[in-house]
N, C-alpha and C positions, 0 to 999 in steps of 0.2 A: 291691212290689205296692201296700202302702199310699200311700204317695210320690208312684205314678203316680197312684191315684185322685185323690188330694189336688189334683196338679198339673193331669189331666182337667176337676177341678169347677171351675178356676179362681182355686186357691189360688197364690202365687206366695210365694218368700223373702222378700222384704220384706214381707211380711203376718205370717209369723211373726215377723219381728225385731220390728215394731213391737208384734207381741203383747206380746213377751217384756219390752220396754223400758215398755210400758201396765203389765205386773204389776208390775214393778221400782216403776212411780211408785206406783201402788196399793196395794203393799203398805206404803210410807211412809205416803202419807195415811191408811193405815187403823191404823198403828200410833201416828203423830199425835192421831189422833181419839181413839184408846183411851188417852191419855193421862188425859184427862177423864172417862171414863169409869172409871178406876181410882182416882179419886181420890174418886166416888160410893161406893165399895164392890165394881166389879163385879172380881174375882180375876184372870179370863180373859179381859179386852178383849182382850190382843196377839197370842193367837191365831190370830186372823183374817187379822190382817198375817202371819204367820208362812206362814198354808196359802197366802195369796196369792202370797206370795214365790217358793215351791216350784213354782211352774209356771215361771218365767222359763227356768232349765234344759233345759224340755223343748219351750218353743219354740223355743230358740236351737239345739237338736239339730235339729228339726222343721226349722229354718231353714238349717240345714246340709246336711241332708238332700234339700232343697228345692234347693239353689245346687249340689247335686252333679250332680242329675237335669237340673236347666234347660242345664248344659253338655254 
């Protein structure tokens, strides 16, 4: 149900893969960036990277999901 809405509004597989591979990069440069920032004092920079990361999973599900429906 959800899949088809998704697929309806014009979402397509490759939107979620390229989600999933955008967190993957994102969540690097944000735990790059928090390099410098823990070197200021701040404890928790790489957290950030960390929650980024955590969606890549559920696009490439989303995107499977997706590639199952369009066949």
């Amino acid at each position: 149900m959800i899949v088809k809405k998704l697929h309806e509004c014009g979402l397509r597989s490759e939107h979620a893969y390229a989600a999933a591979f955008a967190s993957i990069g994102l969540s690097v440069a944000s735990w790059y960036a928090s390099l410098g920032m823990e070197k200021k004092g701040e404890e928790r920079a790489d957290r950030w990277g960390i929650f980024v990361g955590e969606w890549a999973p559920t696009f490439f599900g989303l995107g499977l999901a997706l590639a199952n429906y369009e066949k």
